[in-house]
C-alpha positions in Angstrom: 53.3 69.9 104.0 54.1 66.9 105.4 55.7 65.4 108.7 58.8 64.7 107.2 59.2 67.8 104.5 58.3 70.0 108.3 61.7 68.1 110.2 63.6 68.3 106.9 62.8 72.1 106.5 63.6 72.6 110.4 66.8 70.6 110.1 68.0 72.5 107.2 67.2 76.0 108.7 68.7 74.8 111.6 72.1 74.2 109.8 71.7 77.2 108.3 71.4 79.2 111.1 74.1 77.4 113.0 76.5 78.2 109.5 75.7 81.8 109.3 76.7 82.4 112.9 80.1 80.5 112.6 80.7 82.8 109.6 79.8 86.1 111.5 82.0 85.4 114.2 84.8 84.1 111.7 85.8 86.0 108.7 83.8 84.6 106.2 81.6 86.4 105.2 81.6 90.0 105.4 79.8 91.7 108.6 78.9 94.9 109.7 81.6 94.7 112.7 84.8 93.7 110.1 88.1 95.6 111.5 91.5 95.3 109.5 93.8 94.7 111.6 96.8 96.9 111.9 99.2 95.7 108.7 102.5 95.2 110.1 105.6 96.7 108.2 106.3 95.4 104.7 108.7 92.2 105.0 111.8 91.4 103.6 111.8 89.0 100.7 113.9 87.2 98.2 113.1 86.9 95.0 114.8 83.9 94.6 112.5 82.3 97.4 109.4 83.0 95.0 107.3 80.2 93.6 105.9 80.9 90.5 101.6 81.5 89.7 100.9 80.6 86.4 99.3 83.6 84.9 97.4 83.9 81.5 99.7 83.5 78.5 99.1 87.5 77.4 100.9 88.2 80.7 104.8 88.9 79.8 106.3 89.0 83.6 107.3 86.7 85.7 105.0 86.8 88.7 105.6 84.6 92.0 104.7 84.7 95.7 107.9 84.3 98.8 106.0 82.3 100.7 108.4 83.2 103.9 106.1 86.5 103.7 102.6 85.4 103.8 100.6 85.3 106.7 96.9 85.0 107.7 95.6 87.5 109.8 92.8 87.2 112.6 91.0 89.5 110.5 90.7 87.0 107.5 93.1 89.4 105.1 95.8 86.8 103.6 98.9 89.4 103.4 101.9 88.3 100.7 105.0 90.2 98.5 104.5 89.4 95.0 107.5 89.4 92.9 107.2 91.1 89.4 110.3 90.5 87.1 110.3 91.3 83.2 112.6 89.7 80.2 115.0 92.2 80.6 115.3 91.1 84.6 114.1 93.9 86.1 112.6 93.1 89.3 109.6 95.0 91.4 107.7 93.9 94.3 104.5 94.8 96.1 102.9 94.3 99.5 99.5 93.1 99.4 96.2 92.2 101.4 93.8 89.7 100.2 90.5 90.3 101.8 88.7 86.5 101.2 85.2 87.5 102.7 84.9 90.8 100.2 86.8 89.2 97.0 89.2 92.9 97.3 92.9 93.5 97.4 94.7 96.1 98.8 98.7 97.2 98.0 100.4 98.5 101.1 103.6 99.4 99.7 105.8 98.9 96.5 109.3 98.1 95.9 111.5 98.9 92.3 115.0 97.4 91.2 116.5 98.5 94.6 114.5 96.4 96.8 113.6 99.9 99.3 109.9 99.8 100.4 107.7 103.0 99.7 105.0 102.7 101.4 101.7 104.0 100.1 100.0 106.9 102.2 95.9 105.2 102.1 95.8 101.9 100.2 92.4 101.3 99.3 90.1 97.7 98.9 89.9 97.1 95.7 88.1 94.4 93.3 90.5 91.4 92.7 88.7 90.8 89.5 88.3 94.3 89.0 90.4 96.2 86.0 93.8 96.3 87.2 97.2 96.4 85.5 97.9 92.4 86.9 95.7 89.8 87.1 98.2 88.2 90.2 95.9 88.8 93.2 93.2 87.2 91.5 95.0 84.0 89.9 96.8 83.9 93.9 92.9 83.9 95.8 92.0 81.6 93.2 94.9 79.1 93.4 95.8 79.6 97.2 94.8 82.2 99.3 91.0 81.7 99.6 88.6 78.9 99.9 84.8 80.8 98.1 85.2 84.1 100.8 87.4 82.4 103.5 91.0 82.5 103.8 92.5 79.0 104.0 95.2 78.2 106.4 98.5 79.4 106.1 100.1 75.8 105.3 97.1 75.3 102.5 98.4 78.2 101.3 102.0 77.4 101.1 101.1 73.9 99.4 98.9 75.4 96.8 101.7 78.0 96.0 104.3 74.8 96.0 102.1 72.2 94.0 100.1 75.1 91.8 97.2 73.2 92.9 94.3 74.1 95.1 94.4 72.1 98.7 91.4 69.2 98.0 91.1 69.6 101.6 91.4 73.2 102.3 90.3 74.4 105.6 88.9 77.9 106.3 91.3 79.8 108.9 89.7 79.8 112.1 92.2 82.8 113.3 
């Protein structure tokens, strides 16, 4: 090995190291120490506030996010109402986690036709590309909510949702 491959090699694990601490102490990748932080209450929303995700064509609901309910937590988990509405207009809702650094999402509570929260006794992490009724929470941490396993900032968030495009520059959250 040469002079130069030795400095490029130490340079490069170097980086490395300096990358995998920044992601330890962040919440981008997952580490032994993780905590969720307490979830607070599920938020009011409007489903007229929701902007739309475009979801696969076999997908017969409506599906949107109200983007006055998302928030990014210190914890990394990106936390969001999804609003659900079929042809006949029926409308249901769900309060979710998005957990960037472990590709999971969790529901903390569900809401039918009359808008009432009912909160669910021990929501569990779950696969977002795992076999579940909806495909939303993965088509949302695709489209907005994560950047690879770290949750973007709030406002790349919003603009994804707003512009159905994922931020060019997106920016990990450094809460």
């Amino acid at each position: 090995m040469n002079k130069w491959t030795r400095k490029a090699l130490a340079a490069a694990l170097a980086v490395c190291a300096a990358c995998a601490s920044w992601a330890q102490t962040s919440n981008g990748l997952d580490n032994l120490d993780w905590v969720e932080e307490k979830e607070p209450p599920p938020p009011a929303f409007l489903t007229t506030r929701a902007l739309p995700l475009e979801m696969p064509n076999y997908v017969s609901v409506r599906v949107g996010i109200d983007p006055a309910t998302v928030t990014v937590g210190k914890d990394g988990v990106v936390r969001y109402v999804v609003v659900m509405s079929n042809a006949t207009g029926t409308v249901n809702a769900a309060y979710e986690g998005i957990r960037c650094a472990s590709d999971q999402v969790k529901v903390y509570a569900r809401a039918g036709a009359s808008g009432e929260w009912s909160v669910l006794p021990e929501p569990a992490w779950r696969d977002v590309n795992g076999n579940q009724p909806s495909k939303h929470a993965f088509v949302f941490a695709r489209l907005a909510a994560c950047d690879v396993r770290v949750a973007n900032r709030l406002e790349d968030v919003i603009k994804a949702l707003q512009t159905q495009q994922r931020p060019r520059s997106a920016k990990p959250s450094t809460n």
